[in-house]
C-alpha positions as CSV (number, residue, x, y, z in Angstrom):
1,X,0.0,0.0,0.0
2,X,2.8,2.4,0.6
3,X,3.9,2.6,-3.3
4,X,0.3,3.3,-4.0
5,X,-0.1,6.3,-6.1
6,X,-3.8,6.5,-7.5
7,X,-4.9,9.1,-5.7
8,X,-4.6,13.1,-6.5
9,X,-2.6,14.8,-3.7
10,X,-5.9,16.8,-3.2
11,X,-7.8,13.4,-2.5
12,X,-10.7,13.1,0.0
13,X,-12.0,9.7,1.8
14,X,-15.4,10.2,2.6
15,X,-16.2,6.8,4.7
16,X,-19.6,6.0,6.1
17,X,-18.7,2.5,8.2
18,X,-21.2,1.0,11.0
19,X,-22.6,3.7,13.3
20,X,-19.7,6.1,12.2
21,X,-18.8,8.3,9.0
22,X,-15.3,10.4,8.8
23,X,-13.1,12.0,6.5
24,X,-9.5,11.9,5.4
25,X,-7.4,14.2,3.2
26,X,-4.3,13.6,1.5
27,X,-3.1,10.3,-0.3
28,X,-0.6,9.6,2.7
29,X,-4.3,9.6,5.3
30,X,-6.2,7.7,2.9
31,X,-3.1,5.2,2.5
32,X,-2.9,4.8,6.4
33,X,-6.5,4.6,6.4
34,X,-6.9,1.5,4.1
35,X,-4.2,-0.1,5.5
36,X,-5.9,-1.1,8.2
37,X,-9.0,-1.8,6.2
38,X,-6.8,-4.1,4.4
39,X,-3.8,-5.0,6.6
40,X,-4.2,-9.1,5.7
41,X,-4.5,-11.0,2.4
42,X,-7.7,-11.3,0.9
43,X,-9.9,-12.6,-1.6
44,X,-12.9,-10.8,-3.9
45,X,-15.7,-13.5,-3.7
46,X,-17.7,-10.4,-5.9
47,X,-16.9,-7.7,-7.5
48,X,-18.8,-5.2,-9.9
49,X,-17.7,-2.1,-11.6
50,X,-19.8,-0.1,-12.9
51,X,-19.0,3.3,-14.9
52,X,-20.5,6.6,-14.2
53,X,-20.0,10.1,-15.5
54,X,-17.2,11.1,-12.9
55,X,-15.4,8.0,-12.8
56,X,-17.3,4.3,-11.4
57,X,-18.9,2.6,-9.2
58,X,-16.7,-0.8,-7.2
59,X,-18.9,-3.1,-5.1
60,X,-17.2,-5.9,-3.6
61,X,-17.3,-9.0,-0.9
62,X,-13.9,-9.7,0.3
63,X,-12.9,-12.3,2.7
64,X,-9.6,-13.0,4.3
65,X,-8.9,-14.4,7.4
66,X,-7.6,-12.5,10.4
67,X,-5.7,-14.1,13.8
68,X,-7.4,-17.8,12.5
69,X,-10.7,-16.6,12.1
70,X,-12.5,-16.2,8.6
71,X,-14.0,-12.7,8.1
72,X,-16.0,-10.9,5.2
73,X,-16.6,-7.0,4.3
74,X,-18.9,-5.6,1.7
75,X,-18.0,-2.2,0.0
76,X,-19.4,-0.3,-2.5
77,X,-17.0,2.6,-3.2
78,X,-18.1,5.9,-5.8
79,X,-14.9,6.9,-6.8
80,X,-14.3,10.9,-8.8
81,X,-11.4,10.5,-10.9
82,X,-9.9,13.0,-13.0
83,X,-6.4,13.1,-14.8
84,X,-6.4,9.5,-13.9
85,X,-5.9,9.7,-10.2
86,X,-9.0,9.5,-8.1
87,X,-9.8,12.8,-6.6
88,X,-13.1,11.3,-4.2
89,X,-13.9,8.1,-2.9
90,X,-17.4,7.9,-0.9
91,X,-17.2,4.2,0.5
92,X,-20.0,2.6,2.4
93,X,-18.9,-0.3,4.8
94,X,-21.4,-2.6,6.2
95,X,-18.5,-3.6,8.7
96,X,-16.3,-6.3,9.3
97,X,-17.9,-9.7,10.1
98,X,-16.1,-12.7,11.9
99,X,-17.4,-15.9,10.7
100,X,-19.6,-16.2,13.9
101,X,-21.8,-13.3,12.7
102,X,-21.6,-14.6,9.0
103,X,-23.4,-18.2,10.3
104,X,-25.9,-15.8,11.8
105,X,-26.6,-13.9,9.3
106,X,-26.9,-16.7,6.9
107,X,-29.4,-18.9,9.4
108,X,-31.4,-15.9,9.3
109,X,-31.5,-15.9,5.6
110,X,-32.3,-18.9,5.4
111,X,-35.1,-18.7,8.2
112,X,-36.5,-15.9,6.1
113,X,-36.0,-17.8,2.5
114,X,-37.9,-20.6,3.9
115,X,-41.0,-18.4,5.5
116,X,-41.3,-16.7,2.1
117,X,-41.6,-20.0,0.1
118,X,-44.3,-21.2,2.3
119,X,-46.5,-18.3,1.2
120,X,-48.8,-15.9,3.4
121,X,-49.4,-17.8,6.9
122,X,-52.7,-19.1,7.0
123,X,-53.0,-20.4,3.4
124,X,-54.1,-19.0,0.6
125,X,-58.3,-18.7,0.0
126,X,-58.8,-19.6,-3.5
127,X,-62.5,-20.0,-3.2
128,X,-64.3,-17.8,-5.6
C-alpha cells in the first residue's frame, strides 16, 4: 500500500462505516486509512464495476482471514477521478464480520427464505 499512487494529492476519503462516518485528506491519510482496512491477504468472492459520468462505481465482498478466524466486508465505493488519479472516494462499509456473525446472518436468511416460500401464513383462499 505504501507505493500506492492512485490518488490526487488533493484526494478526500469520505467513509460511512457501522454507526460512524469520517473523513481523510491527503493520499498519505487515505493510505494509512486502508491499511488497516486491508492489513491481511484477501480474496474478492464479488466484485462489480460499474462506470459513471465522474469515474465508477466498485462493489465488492472480500474475505480473508484474520488471527485464525474467517472474516468478510462488503463495499461499494463511488470513486471521482480526474487526470487518472482518483480525486473522491465515498465508500459505504457494512463492517467487518467474523465468521460467527456470517453463520448468523446466513441462518437468518435462510429462516426468512424458507418463510417466504411457504407463502402468506394461513394459506391461501382460493374459493371464488
Amino acid at each position: 500500500m505504501a507505493s500506492c499512487d492512485v490518488w490526487s494529492a488533493d484526494a478526500v476519503l469520505d467513509a460511512t462505516v457501522p454507526n460512524w462516518r469520517f473523513h481523510r485528506r491527503g493520499p498519505a491519510a487515505i493510505r494509512a486509512e486502508y491499511s488497516g482496512w486491508f492489513a491481511d491477504p484477501g480474496h474478492l468472492e464479488e466484485l462489480s464495476r460499474t462506470p459513471v459520468p465522474s469515474g465508477e462505481v466498485v462493489r465488492y465482498l472480500l474475505t480473508w482471514v484474520e488471527n485464525g478466524v474467517p472474516h468478510a466486508a462488503h463495499h461499494m465505493h463511488l470513486l471521482a477521478v480526474s487526470g487518472g488519479q482518483i480525486t473522491s472516494d465515498t465508500v459505504l462499509c457494512g463492517g467487518r464480520w467474523p465468521a460467527s456473525l456470517l453463520a448468523q446472518m446466513q441462518a437468518a436468511q435462510d429462516a426468512d427464505d424458507d418463510a417466504r416460500s411457504r407463502g402468506p401464513a394461513g394459506g391461501t383462499d382460493v374459493s371464488a
